[in-house]
C-alpha positions as CSV (number, residue, x, y, z in Angstrom):
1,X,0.0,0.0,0.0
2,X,2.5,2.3,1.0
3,X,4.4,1.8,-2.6
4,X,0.8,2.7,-4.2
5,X,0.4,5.7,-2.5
6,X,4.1,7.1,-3.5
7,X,3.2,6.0,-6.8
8,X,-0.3,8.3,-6.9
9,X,1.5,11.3,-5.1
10,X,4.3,11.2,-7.5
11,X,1.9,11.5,-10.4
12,X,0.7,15.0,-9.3
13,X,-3.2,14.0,-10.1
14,X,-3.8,12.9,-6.4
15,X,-7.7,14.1,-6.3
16,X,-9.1,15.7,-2.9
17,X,-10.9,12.3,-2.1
18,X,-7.9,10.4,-2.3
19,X,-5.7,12.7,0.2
20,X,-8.1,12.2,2.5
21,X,-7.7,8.6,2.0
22,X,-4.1,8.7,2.4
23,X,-3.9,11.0,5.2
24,X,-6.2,8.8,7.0
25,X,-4.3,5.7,6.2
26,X,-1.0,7.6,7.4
27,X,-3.3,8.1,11.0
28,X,-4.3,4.2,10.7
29,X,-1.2,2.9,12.4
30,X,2.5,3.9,13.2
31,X,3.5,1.1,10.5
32,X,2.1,2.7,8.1
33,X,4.2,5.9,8.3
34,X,7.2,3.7,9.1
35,X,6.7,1.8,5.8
36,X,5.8,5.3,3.7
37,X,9.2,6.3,4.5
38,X,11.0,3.2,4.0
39,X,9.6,3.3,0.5
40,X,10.1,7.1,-0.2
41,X,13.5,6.3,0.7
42,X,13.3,3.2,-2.0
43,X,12.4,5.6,-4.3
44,X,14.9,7.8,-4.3
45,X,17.7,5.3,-4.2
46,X,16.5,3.6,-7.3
47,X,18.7,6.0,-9.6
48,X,21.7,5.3,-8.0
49,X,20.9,1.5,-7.7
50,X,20.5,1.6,-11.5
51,X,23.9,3.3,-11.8
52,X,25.8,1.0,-9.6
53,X,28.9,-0.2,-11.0
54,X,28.6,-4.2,-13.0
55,X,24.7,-3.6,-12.9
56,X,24.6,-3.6,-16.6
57,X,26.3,-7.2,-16.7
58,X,24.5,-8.8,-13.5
59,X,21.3,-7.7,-15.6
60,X,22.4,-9.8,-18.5
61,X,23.6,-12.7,-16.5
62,X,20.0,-12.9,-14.8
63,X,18.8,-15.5,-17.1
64,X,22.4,-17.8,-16.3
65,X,22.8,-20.2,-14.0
66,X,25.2,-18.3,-12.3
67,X,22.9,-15.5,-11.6
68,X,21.9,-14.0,-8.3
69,X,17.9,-15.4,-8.2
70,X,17.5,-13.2,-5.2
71,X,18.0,-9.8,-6.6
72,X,16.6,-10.6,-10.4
73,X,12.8,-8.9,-8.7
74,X,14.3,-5.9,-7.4
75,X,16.4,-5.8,-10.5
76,X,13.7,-6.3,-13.0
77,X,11.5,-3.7,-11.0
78,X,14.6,-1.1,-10.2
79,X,14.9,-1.3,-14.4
80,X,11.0,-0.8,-14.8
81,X,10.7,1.8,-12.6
82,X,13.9,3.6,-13.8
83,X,12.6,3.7,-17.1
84,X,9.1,5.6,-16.1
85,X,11.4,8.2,-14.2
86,X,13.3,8.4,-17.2
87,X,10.7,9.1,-19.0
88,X,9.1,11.5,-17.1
89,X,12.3,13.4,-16.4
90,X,12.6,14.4,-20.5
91,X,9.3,15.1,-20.4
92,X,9.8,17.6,-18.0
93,X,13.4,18.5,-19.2
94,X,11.6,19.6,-22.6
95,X,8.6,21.8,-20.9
96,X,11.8,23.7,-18.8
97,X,13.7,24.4,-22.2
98,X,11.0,25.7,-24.0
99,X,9.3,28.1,-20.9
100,X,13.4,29.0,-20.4
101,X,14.7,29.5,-24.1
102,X,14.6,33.2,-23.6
103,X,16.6,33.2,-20.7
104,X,19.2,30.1,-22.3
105,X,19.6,32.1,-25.6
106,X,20.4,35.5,-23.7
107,X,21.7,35.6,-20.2
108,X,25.2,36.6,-19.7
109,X,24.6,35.7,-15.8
110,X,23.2,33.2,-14.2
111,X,22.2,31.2,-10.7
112,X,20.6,27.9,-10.0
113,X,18.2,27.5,-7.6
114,X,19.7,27.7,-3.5
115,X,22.8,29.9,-5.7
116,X,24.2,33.0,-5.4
117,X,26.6,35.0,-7.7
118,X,28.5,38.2,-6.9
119,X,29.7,40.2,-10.0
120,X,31.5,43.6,-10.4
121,X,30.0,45.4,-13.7
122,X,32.0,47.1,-16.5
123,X,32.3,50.4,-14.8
124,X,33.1,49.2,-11.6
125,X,29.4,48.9,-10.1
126,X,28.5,46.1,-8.6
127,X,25.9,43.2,-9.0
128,X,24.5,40.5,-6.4
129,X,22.5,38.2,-8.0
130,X,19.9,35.6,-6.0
131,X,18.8,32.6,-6.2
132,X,17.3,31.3,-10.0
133,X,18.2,34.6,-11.3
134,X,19.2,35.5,-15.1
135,X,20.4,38.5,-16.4
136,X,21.7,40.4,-19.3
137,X,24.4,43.0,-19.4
138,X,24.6,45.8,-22.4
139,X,27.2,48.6,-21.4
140,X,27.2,50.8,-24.4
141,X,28.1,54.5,-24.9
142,X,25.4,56.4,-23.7
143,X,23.8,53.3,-21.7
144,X,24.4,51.1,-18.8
145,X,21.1,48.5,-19.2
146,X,20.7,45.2,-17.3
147,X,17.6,42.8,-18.8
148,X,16.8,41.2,-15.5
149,X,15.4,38.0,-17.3
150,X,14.1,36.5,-14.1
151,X,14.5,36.4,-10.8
152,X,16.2,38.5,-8.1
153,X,19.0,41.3,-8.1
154,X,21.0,43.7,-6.2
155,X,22.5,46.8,-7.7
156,X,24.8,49.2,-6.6
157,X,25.2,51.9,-8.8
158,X,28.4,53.9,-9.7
159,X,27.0,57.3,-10.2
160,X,27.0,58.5,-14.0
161,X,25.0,61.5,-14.5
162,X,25.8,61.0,-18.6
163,X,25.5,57.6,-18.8
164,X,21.9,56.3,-17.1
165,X,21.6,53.3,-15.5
166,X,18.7,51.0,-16.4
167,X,17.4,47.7,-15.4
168,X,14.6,46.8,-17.8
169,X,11.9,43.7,-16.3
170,X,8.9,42.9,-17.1
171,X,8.1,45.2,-19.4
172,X,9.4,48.1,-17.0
173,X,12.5,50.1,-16.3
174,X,14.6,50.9,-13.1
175,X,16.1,54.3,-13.6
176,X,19.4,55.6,-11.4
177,X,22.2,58.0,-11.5
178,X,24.1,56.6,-8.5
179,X,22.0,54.4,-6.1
180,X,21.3,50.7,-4.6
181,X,18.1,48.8,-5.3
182,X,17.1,46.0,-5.4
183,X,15.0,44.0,-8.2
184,X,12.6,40.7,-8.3
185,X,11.1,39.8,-11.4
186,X,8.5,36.9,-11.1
187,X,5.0,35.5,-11.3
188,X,4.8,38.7,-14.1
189,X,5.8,41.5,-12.0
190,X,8.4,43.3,-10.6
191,X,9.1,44.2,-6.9
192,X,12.1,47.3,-6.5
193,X,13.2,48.2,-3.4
194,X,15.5,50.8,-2.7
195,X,18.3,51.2,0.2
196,X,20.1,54.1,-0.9
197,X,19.5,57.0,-3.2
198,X,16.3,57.7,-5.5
199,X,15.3,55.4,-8.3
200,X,12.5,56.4,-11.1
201,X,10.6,53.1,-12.1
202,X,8.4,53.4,-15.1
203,X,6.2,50.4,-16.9
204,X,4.5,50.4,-20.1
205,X,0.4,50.5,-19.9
206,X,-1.3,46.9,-21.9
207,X,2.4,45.7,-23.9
208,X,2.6,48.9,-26.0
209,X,6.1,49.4,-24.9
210,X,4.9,53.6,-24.1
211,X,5.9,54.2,-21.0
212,X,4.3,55.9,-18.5
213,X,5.4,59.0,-16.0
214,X,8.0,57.5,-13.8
215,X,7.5,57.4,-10.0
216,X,10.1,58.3,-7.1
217,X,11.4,55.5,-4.8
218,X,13.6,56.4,-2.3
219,X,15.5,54.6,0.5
220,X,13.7,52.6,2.6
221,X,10.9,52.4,0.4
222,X,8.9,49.9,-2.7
223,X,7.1,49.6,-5.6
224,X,5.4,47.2,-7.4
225,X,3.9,46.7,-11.0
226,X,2.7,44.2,-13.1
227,X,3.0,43.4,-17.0
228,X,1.0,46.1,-18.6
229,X,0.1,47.8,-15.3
230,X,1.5,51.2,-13.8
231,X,3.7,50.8,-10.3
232,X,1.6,50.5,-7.5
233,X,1.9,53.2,-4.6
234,X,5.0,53.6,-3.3
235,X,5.1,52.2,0.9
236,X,7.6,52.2,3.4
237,X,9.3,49.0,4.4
238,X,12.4,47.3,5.8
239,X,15.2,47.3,3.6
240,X,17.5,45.8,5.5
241,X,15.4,42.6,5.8
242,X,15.0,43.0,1.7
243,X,18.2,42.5,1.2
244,X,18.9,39.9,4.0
245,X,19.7,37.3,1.2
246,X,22.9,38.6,0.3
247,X,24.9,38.2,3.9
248,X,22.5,34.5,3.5
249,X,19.9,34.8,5.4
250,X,16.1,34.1,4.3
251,X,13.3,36.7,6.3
252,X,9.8,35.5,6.3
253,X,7.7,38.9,8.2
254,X,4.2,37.9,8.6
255,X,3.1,36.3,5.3
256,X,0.3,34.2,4.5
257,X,1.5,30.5,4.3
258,X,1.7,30.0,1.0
259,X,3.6,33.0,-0.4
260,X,6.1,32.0,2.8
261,X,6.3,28.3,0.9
262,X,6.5,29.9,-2.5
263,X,9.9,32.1,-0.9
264,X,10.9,29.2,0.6
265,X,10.7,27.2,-2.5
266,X,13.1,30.2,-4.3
267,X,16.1,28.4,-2.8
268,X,15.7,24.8,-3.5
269,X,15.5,22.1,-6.5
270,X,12.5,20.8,-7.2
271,X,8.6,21.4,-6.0
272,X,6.5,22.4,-2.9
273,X,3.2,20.8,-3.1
274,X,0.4,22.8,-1.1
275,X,-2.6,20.0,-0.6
276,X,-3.2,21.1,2.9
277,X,-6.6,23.0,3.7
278,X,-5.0,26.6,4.0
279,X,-8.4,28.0,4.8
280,X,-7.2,28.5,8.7
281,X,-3.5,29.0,8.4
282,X,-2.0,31.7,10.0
283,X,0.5,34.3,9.1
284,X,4.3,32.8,9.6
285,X,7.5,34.9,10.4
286,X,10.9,33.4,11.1
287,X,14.3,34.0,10.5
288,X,16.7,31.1,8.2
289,X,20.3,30.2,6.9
290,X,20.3,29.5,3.1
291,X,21.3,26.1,4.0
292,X,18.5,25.9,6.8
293,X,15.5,25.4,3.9
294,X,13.9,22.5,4.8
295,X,14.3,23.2,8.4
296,X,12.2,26.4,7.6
297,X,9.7,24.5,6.0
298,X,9.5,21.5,9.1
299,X,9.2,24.6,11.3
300,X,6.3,26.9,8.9
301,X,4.0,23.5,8.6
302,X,4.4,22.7,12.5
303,X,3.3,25.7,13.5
304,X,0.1,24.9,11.3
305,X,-0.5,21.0,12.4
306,X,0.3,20.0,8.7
307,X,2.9,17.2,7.9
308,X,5.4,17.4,5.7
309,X,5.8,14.0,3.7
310,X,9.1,14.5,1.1
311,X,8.9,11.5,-1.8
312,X,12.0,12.4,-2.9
313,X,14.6,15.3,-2.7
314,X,13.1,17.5,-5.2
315,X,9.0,16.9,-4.2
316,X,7.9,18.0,-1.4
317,X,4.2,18.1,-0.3
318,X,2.5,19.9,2.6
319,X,-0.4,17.7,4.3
Protein backbone atom coordinates (compact mmCIF):
# COMPACT_ATOMS: atom_id res chain seq x y z
CA UNK A 1 0.00 0.00 0.00
CA UNK A 2 2.53 2.28 0.96
CA UNK A 3 4.38 1.77 -2.62
CA UNK A 4 0.78 2.72 -4.24
CA UNK A 5 0.39 5.72 -2.47
CA UNK A 6 4.08 7.07 -3.52
CA UNK A 7 3.20 6.03 -6.82
CA UNK A 8 -0.29 8.30 -6.88
CA UNK A 9 1.51 11.34 -5.12
CA UNK A 10 4.31 11.20 -7.53
CA UNK A 11 1.87 11.46 -10.39
CA UNK A 12 0.72 15.01 -9.32
CA UNK A 13 -3.17 14.00 -10.08
CA UNK A 14 -3.78 12.91 -6.45
CA UNK A 15 -7.71 14.12 -6.26
CA UNK A 16 -9.13 15.68 -2.91
CA UNK A 17 -10.91 12.25 -2.09
CA UNK A 18 -7.86 10.39 -2.34
CA UNK A 19 -5.72 12.68 0.20
CA UNK A 20 -8.10 12.18 2.53
CA UNK A 21 -7.70 8.64 1.98
CA UNK A 22 -4.09 8.71 2.38
CA UNK A 23 -3.91 11.01 5.25
CA UNK A 24 -6.20 8.78 6.99
CA UNK A 25 -4.25 5.75 6.15
CA UNK A 26 -1.02 7.57 7.37
CA UNK A 27 -3.29 8.06 10.99
CA UNK A 28 -4.35 4.21 10.65
CA UNK A 29 -1.19 2.92 12.40
CA UNK A 30 2.51 3.85 13.22
CA UNK A 31 3.54 1.08 10.51
CA UNK A 32 2.09 2.69 8.09
CA UNK A 33 4.21 5.90 8.31
CA UNK A 34 7.21 3.71 9.07
CA UNK A 35 6.66 1.78 5.80
CA UNK A 36 5.83 5.33 3.66
CA UNK A 37 9.20 6.28 4.47
CA UNK A 38 11.03 3.16 4.00
CA UNK A 39 9.58 3.35 0.49
CA UNK A 40 10.05 7.08 -0.18
CA UNK A 41 13.47 6.28 0.71
CA UNK A 42 13.25 3.23 -2.03
CA UNK A 43 12.41 5.60 -4.35
CA UNK A 44 14.89 7.75 -4.28
CA UNK A 45 17.68 5.28 -4.20
CA UNK A 46 16.53 3.63 -7.34
CA UNK A 47 18.73 6.03 -9.56
CA UNK A 48 21.75 5.34 -7.97
CA UNK A 49 20.95 1.47 -7.68
CA UNK A 50 20.52 1.62 -11.51
CA UNK A 51 23.92 3.27 -11.79
CA UNK A 52 25.80 1.01 -9.64
CA UNK A 53 28.94 -0.20 -11.01
CA UNK A 54 28.57 -4.21 -12.96
CA UNK A 55 24.67 -3.56 -12.86
CA UNK A 56 24.60 -3.62 -16.64
CA UNK A 57 26.30 -7.25 -16.67
CA UNK A 58 24.52 -8.77 -13.54
CA UNK A 59 21.30 -7.68 -15.61
CA UNK A 60 22.36 -9.77 -18.50
CA UNK A 61 23.55 -12.74 -16.52
CA UNK A 62 19.97 -12.90 -14.79
CA UNK A 63 18.77 -15.55 -17.05
CA UNK A 64 22.37 -17.81 -16.32
CA UNK A 65 22.77 -20.19 -13.97
CA UNK A 66 25.18 -18.31 -12.33
CA UNK A 67 22.91 -15.54 -11.65
CA UNK A 68 21.85 -14.04 -8.33
CA UNK A 69 17.88 -15.41 -8.15
CA UNK A 70 17.50 -13.15 -5.18
CA UNK A 71 17.96 -9.82 -6.59
CA UNK A 72 16.55 -10.60 -10.39
CA UNK A 73 12.79 -8.95 -8.73
CA UNK A 74 14.26 -5.85 -7.41
CA UNK A 75 16.38 -5.81 -10.52
CA UNK A 76 13.75 -6.29 -12.98
CA UNK A 77 11.49 -3.68 -10.96
CA UNK A 78 14.57 -1.13 -10.23
CA UNK A 79 14.87 -1.28 -14.41
CA UNK A 80 11.04 -0.77 -14.77
CA UNK A 81 10.73 1.80 -12.60
CA UNK A 82 13.89 3.63 -13.82
CA UNK A 83 12.56 3.70 -17.08
CA UNK A 84 9.14 5.60 -16.14
CA UNK A 85 11.38 8.17 -14.20
CA UNK A 86 13.35 8.42 -17.18
CA UNK A 87 10.72 9.11 -18.99
CA UNK A 88 9.06 11.55 -17.14
CA UNK A 89 12.33 13.43 -16.41
CA UNK A 90 12.61 14.38 -20.46
CA UNK A 91 9.32 15.09 -20.41
CA UNK A 92 9.82 17.61 -18.03
CA UNK A 93 13.36 18.52 -19.17
CA UNK A 94 11.62 19.58 -22.63
CA UNK A 95 8.60 21.80 -20.85
CA UNK A 96 11.84 23.65 -18.85
CA UNK A 97 13.73 24.38 -22.23
CA UNK A 98 11.02 25.72 -24.02
CA UNK A 99 9.32 28.08 -20.94
CA UNK A 100 13.37 29.05 -20.36
CA UNK A 101 14.73 29.52 -24.06
CA UNK A 102 14.63 33.20 -23.56
CA UNK A 103 16.63 33.15 -20.72
CA UNK A 104 19.21 30.07 -22.31
CA UNK A 105 19.64 32.10 -25.63
CA UNK A 106 20.38 35.51 -23.71
CA UNK A 107 21.66 35.61 -20.16
CA UNK A 108 25.16 36.63 -19.69
CA UNK A 109 24.57 35.72 -15.83
CA UNK A 110 23.16 33.23 -14.24
CA UNK A 111 22.22 31.21 -10.67
CA UNK A 112 20.64 27.94 -9.96
CA UNK A 113 18.20 27.50 -7.56
CA UNK A 114 19.68 27.70 -3.54
CA UNK A 115 22.79 29.86 -5.69
CA UNK A 116 24.22 33.04 -5.42
CA UNK A 117 26.58 35.02 -7.72
CA UNK A 118 28.45 38.20 -6.86
CA UNK A 119 29.65 40.20 -10.03
CA UNK A 120 31.52 43.63 -10.44
CA UNK A 121 29.96 45.38 -13.73
CA UNK A 122 31.99 47.06 -16.51
CA UNK A 123 32.29 50.36 -14.76
CA UNK A 124 33.06 49.20 -11.64
CA UNK A 125 29.38 48.88 -10.12
CA UNK A 126 28.47 46.07 -8.62
CA UNK A 127 25.90 43.20 -9.00
CA UNK A 128 24.50 40.49 -6.45
CA UNK A 129 22.47 38.19 -7.99
CA UNK A 130 19.92 35.60 -6.00
CA UNK A 131 18.80 32.58 -6.16
CA UNK A 132 17.35 31.31 -9.96
CA UNK A 133 18.21 34.59 -11.34
CA UNK A 134 19.19 35.49 -15.09
CA UNK A 135 20.39 38.47 -16.43
CA UNK A 136 21.71 40.38 -19.34
CA UNK A 137 24.43 42.98 -19.43
CA UNK A 138 24.56 45.84 -22.43
CA UNK A 139 27.20 48.57 -21.35
CA UNK A 140 27.19 50.79 -24.44
CA UNK A 141 28.07 54.49 -24.92
CA UNK A 142 25.37 56.40 -23.69
CA UNK A 143 23.82 53.32 -21.72
CA UNK A 144 24.39 51.13 -18.76
CA UNK A 145 21.09 48.54 -19.19
CA UNK A 146 20.67 45.19 -17.31
CA UNK A 147 17.60 42.82 -18.81
CA UNK A 148 16.76 41.19 -15.55
CA UNK A 149 15.41 37.96 -17.26
CA UNK A 150 14.15 36.53 -14.11
CA UNK A 151 14.48 36.43 -10.77
CA UNK A 152 16.18 38.47 -8.06
CA UNK A 153 19.00 41.29 -8.09
CA UNK A 154 21.02 43.68 -6.19
CA UNK A 155 22.54 46.77 -7.66
CA UNK A 156 24.82 49.20 -6.56
CA UNK A 157 25.20 51.94 -8.79
CA UNK A 158 28.38 53.89 -9.70
CA UNK A 159 27.02 57.32 -10.20
CA UNK A 160 27.00 58.48 -14.03
CA UNK A 161 25.01 61.50 -14.47
CA UNK A 162 25.81 61.02 -18.60
CA UNK A 163 25.49 57.65 -18.81
CA UNK A 164 21.92 56.27 -17.14
CA UNK A 165 21.57 53.29 -15.50
CA UNK A 166 18.71 51.01 -16.40
CA UNK A 167 17.44 47.72 -15.37
CA UNK A 168 14.59 46.78 -17.81
CA UNK A 169 11.90 43.73 -16.28
CA UNK A 170 8.86 42.85 -17.06
CA UNK A 171 8.10 45.19 -19.44
CA UNK A 172 9.40 48.13 -17.01
CA UNK A 173 12.55 50.14 -16.30
CA UNK A 174 14.63 50.93 -13.08
CA UNK A 175 16.14 54.26 -13.60
CA UNK A 176 19.37 55.58 -11.39
CA UNK A 177 22.20 57.98 -11.48
CA UNK A 178 24.05 56.62 -8.50
CA UNK A 179 22.05 54.36 -6.08
CA UNK A 180 21.30 50.74 -4.60
CA UNK A 181 18.14 48.84 -5.34
CA UNK A 182 17.11 45.97 -5.37
CA UNK A 183 14.99 43.98 -8.18
CA UNK A 184 12.62 40.72 -8.33
CA UNK A 185 11.13 39.77 -11.36
CA UNK A 186 8.52 36.85 -11.12
CA UNK A 187 5.01 35.53 -11.29
CA UNK A 188 4.85 38.68 -14.12
CA UNK A 189 5.82 41.51 -11.99
CA UNK A 190 8.44 43.27 -10.61
CA UNK A 191 9.10 44.24 -6.88
CA UNK A 192 12.14 47.29 -6.49
CA UNK A 193 13.16 48.18 -3.41
CA UNK A 194 15.47 50.84 -2.69
CA UNK A 195 18.26 51.18 0.21
CA UNK A 196 20.09 54.10 -0.87
CA UNK A 197 19.46 57.03 -3.16
CA UNK A 198 16.27 57.69 -5.53
CA UNK A 199 15.30 55.42 -8.25
CA UNK A 200 12.48 56.39 -11.10
CA UNK A 201 10.65 53.15 -12.13
CA UNK A 202 8.42 53.36 -15.14
CA UNK A 203 6.24 50.42 -16.94
CA UNK A 204 4.47 50.43 -20.14
CA UNK A 205 0.38 50.55 -19.92
CA UNK A 206 -1.31 46.92 -21.94
CA UNK A 207 2.37 45.74 -23.86
CA UNK A 208 2.58 48.89 -25.99
CA UNK A 209 6.08 49.38 -24.93
CA UNK A 210 4.86 53.61 -24.06
CA UNK A 211 5.90 54.24 -21.03
CA UNK A 212 4.30 55.92 -18.49
CA UNK A 213 5.42 58.96 -16.05
CA UNK A 214 7.98 57.50 -13.80
CA UNK A 215 7.53 57.39 -9.97
CA UNK A 216 10.06 58.34 -7.11
CA UNK A 217 11.35 55.51 -4.81
CA UNK A 218 13.62 56.37 -2.35
CA UNK A 219 15.51 54.62 0.47
CA UNK A 220 13.70 52.62 2.63
CA UNK A 221 10.95 52.43 0.39
CA UNK A 222 8.89 49.92 -2.65
CA UNK A 223 7.07 49.63 -5.58
CA UNK A 224 5.39 47.17 -7.45
CA UNK A 225 3.89 46.65 -11.01
CA UNK A 226 2.67 44.19 -13.08
CA UNK A 227 3.04 43.38 -16.96
CA UNK A 228 1.02 46.15 -18.59
CA UNK A 229 0.06 47.76 -15.27
CA UNK A 230 1.53 51.25 -13.77
CA UNK A 231 3.70 50.81 -10.35
CA UNK A 232 1.65 50.47 -7.52
CA UNK A 233 1.88 53.18 -4.64
CA UNK A 234 5.00 53.61 -3.25
CA UNK A 235 5.15 52.16 0.86
CA UNK A 236 7.62 52.15 3.40
CA UNK A 237 9.33 48.98 4.37
CA UNK A 238 12.36 47.31 5.78
CA UNK A 239 15.21 47.31 3.64
CA UNK A 240 17.46 45.78 5.48
CA UNK A 241 15.35 42.56 5.83
CA UNK A 242 15.02 42.96 1.70
CA UNK A 243 18.16 42.47 1.21
CA UNK A 244 18.86 39.87 4.04
CA UNK A 245 19.71 37.34 1.19
CA UNK A 246 22.87 38.63 0.31
CA UNK A 247 24.88 38.19 3.92
CA UNK A 248 22.51 34.50 3.50
CA UNK A 249 19.87 34.79 5.42
CA UNK A 250 16.13 34.06 4.34
CA UNK A 251 13.33 36.68 6.31
CA UNK A 252 9.78 35.45 6.26
CA UNK A 253 7.71 38.87 8.23
CA UNK A 254 4.16 37.93 8.63
CA UNK A 255 3.11 36.27 5.29
CA UNK A 256 0.32 34.19 4.46
CA UNK A 257 1.50 30.50 4.32
CA UNK A 258 1.66 29.97 0.97
CA UNK A 259 3.58 32.99 -0.35
CA UNK A 260 6.07 31.96 2.79
CA UNK A 261 6.29 28.30 0.85
CA UNK A 262 6.49 29.91 -2.55
CA UNK A 263 9.88 32.09 -0.85
CA UNK A 264 10.90 29.16 0.63
CA UNK A 265 10.67 27.16 -2.52
CA UNK A 266 13.08 30.22 -4.28
CA UNK A 267 16.09 28.45 -2.80
CA UNK A 268 15.71 24.85 -3.49
CA UNK A 269 15.52 22.12 -6.51
CA UNK A 270 12.47 20.81 -7.25
CA UNK A 271 8.61 21.43 -6.02
CA UNK A 272 6.51 22.36 -2.87
CA UNK A 273 3.19 20.82 -3.14
CA UNK A 274 0.42 22.77 -1.12
CA UNK A 275 -2.56 20.03 -0.61
CA UNK A 276 -3.22 21.09 2.92
CA UNK A 277 -6.64 23.01 3.75
CA UNK A 278 -4.95 26.57 4.02
CA UNK A 279 -8.37 28.00 4.76
CA UNK A 280 -7.21 28.49 8.72
CA UNK A 281 -3.50 28.95 8.42
CA UNK A 282 -2.02 31.73 10.00
CA UNK A 283 0.46 34.34 9.14
CA UNK A 284 4.30 32.84 9.64
CA UNK A 285 7.50 34.90 10.42
CA UNK A 286 10.95 33.36 11.06
CA UNK A 287 14.34 34.02 10.46
CA UNK A 288 16.68 31.10 8.17
CA UNK A 289 20.26 30.20 6.91
CA UNK A 290 20.29 29.49 3.09
CA UNK A 291 21.30 26.13 4.01
CA UNK A 292 18.50 25.89 6.83
CA UNK A 293 15.54 25.36 3.87
CA UNK A 294 13.87 22.46 4.82
CA UNK A 295 14.28 23.15 8.38
CA UNK A 296 12.16 26.37 7.56
CA UNK A 297 9.68 24.46 5.99
CA UNK A 298 9.50 21.53 9.08
CA UNK A 299 9.17 24.55 11.27
CA UNK A 300 6.27 26.87 8.92
CA UNK A 301 3.97 23.48 8.63
CA UNK A 302 4.37 22.73 12.48
CA UNK A 303 3.26 25.73 13.46
CA UNK A 304 0.10 24.90 11.31
CA UNK A 305 -0.46 21.01 12.44
CA UNK A 306 0.31 20.04 8.75
CA UNK A 307 2.94 17.23 7.93
CA UNK A 308 5.37 17.36 5.66
CA UNK A 309 5.77 14.00 3.66
CA UNK A 310 9.14 14.50 1.14
CA UNK A 311 8.86 11.53 -1.80
CA UNK A 312 12.04 12.38 -2.87
CA UNK A 313 14.61 15.26 -2.66
CA UNK A 314 13.06 17.50 -5.23
CA UNK A 315 8.99 16.95 -4.21
CA UNK A 316 7.93 17.98 -1.37
CA UNK A 317 4.24 18.15 -0.26
CA UNK A 318 2.49 19.94 2.60
CA UNK A 319 -0.44 17.65 4.25
Amino acid sequence: MARQWIVRLASGRITAGELLQFKGWLAEDPSHRHAFERERIFWQQLERLERAEGWDQDDQEAGTQGADWRRVPIRAHSRRTAIVWALAAACLALVIVYQDIKIFLLADHRTSAGQQQFLTLPDGGLAYLNTDTAMAVTYSADERRIDLLHGEAFFDVVPNRQKPFRVMAQNGITQAVGTAFVVHAHDQQAVITVTEGTVAVSSALNNDNQLQPSVAVSKGERTTYRQGEAPRTVETVDSASAVAWIQGTIVVDGLPFAQAMAELDRYRPGRIVLLADLVHAKPVSGRFTLGGVDEAIDAFAATQGFTVLRVTDYLVFIL
